[in-house]
N, C-alpha and C positions, 0 to 999 in steps of 0.2 A: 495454743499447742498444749498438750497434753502428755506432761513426761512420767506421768507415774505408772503408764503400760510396763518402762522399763523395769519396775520392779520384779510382773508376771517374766517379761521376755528376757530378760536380762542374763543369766546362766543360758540361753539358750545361744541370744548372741553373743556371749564370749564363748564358746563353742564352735559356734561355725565361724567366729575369725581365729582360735585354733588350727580348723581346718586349714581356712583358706592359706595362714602363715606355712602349715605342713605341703599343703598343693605345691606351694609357691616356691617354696623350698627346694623340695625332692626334684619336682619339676625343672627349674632353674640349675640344681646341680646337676642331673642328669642328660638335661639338654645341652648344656655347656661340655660335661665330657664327651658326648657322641657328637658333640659339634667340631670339637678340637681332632677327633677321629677321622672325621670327613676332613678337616682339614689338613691333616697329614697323609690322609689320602689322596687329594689332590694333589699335593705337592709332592708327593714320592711315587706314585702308584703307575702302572701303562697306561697307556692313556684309553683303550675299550672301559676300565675300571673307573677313570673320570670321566667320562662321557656318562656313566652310568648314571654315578654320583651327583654330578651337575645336572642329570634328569631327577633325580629324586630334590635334589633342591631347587628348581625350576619347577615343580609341581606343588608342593609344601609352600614355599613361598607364593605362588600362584592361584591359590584357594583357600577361602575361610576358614577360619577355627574352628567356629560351627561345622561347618558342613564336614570338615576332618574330624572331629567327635560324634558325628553322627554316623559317619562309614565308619567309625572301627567297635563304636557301642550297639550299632543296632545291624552292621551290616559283617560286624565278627561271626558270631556264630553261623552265618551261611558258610563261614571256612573253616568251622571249627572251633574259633577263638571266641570264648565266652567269657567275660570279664564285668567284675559288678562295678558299682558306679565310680568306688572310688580310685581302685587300678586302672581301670580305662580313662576317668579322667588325666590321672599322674601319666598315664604314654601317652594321652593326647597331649598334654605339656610338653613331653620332652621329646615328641617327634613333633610338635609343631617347633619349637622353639629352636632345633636344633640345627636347621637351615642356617636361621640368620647366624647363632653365633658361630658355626663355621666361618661365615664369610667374614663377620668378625675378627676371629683369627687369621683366616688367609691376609686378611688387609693388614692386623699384626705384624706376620710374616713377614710381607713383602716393604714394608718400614726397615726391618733391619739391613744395617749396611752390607752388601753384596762381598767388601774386602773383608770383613771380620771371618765369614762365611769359609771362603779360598785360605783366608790366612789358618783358620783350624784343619782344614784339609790339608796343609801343607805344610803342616807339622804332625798330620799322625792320625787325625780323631777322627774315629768314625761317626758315621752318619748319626746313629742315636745320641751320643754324646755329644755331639754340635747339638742336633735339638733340644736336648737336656740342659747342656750348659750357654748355650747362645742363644736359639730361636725363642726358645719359650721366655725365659727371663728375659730380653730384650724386647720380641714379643710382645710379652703381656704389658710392659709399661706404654706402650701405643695403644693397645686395644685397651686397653680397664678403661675407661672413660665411656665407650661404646657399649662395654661388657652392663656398665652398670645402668646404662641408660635402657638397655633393654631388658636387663634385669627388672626394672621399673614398671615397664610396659608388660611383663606378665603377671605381673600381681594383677592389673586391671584384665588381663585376659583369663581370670579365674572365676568370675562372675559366672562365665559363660558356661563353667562346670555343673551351675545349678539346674541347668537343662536336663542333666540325665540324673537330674536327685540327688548330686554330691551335695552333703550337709553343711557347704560353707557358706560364708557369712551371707550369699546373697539370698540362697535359697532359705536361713530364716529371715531374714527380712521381707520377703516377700510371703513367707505365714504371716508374720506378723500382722503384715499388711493387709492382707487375705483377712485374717480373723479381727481388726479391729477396724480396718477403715480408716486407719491410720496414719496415710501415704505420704506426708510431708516431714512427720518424723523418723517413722521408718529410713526414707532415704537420707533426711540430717544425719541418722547414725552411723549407716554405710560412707557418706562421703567422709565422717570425722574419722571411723575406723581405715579408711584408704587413707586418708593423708597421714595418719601416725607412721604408719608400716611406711607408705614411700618416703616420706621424712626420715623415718629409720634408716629404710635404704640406701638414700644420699647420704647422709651422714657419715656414715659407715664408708662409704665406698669412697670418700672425699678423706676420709683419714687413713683408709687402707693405699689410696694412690698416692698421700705424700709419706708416708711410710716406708712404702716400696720404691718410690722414685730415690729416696735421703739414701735407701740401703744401697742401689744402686752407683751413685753418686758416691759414698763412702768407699765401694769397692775398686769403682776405679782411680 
């Protein structure tokens, strides 16, 4: 093997795993807020409005990645929506992603105890204020585990952004690869740069969950 390509390619790949952390990111946080949206849509909403909703996540969940970045990068502008590679990847993130963590949180939800729920109701609080002050913080200590699990699972769904020319880490790799013939290192380096970041990921989400559980725990 042959490691001294990385000296040419080197600034190029820490660049597109720039990228990929920026995708991954924006992506994950934005998917996760319109996830939690759908989810309080369902649980509050008439029900023409969830049926709607459960069609849109019943279709998202339903079909590829691919093929969902491929209708909204090459098949936008028959509607008007033109978007360059790296916007259309980030709402391909956060409209694919945003399905599951909905359901994510619906599963949250439906964990918290049913009497905490009636017992705030029945001293006063309105609807927004129970979710504020009960669904969500009780909530998210069931789901984070999930949250982070498939937090996880879209960093490797970012690869897939290099189809429409997003600059991250896989699409240089795959110059690299292209230009040097390279193909066993190339991939060595993608797989050591995926394990840092998800290794990052757990970490992080393994100390933000007993963090939050102690806080919780000390509160009551």
């Amino acid at each position: 093997m042959d490691f001294s390509i990385f000296q040419q390619y080197g600034p190029a790949l820490l660049k597109g795993f720039a990228n990929t952390i920026l995708c991954w990111a924006l992506g994950t946080v934005l998917g996760m807020a319109l996830g939690l949206v759908i989810a309080l849509i369902q649980r509050y909403a008439p029900r023409p409005v969830r049926w709607i909703v459960q069609a849109y996540i019943e279709i998202i969940r339903g079909t590829p990645f691919l093929v969902q970045l491929f209708v909204l990068y090459y098949g936008g502008p028959l509607i008007g929506l033109r978007l360059d590679a790296l916007p259309a990847g980030l709402l391909g993130l956060t409209i694919y992603g945003s399905p599951y963590f909905a359901e994510i949180f619906r599963s949250g939800f439906r964990a918290v105890p049913h009497g905490q729920i009636e017992a705030a109701r029945a001293i006063g609080m309105t609807e927004m204020t129970i979710v504020r002050r009960i669904l969500l913080p009780l909530g998210l200590v069931s789901a984070l585990p999930a949250l982070i699990n498939f937090s996880i699972i879209l960093t490797k769904e970012t690869v897939i952004l290099s189809i429409i020319t997003v600059p991250e880490l896989m699409y240089q790799v795959n110059r690299m690869s292209t230009e040097t013939f390279r193909y066993l290192e190339a991939n060595l380096v993608l797989a050591l740069f995926f394990w840092v970041l998800v290794e990052t990921i757990s970490r992080v989400g393994r100390r933000l969950e007993t963090r939050i559980t102690k806080h919780l725990i000390e509160r009551t």
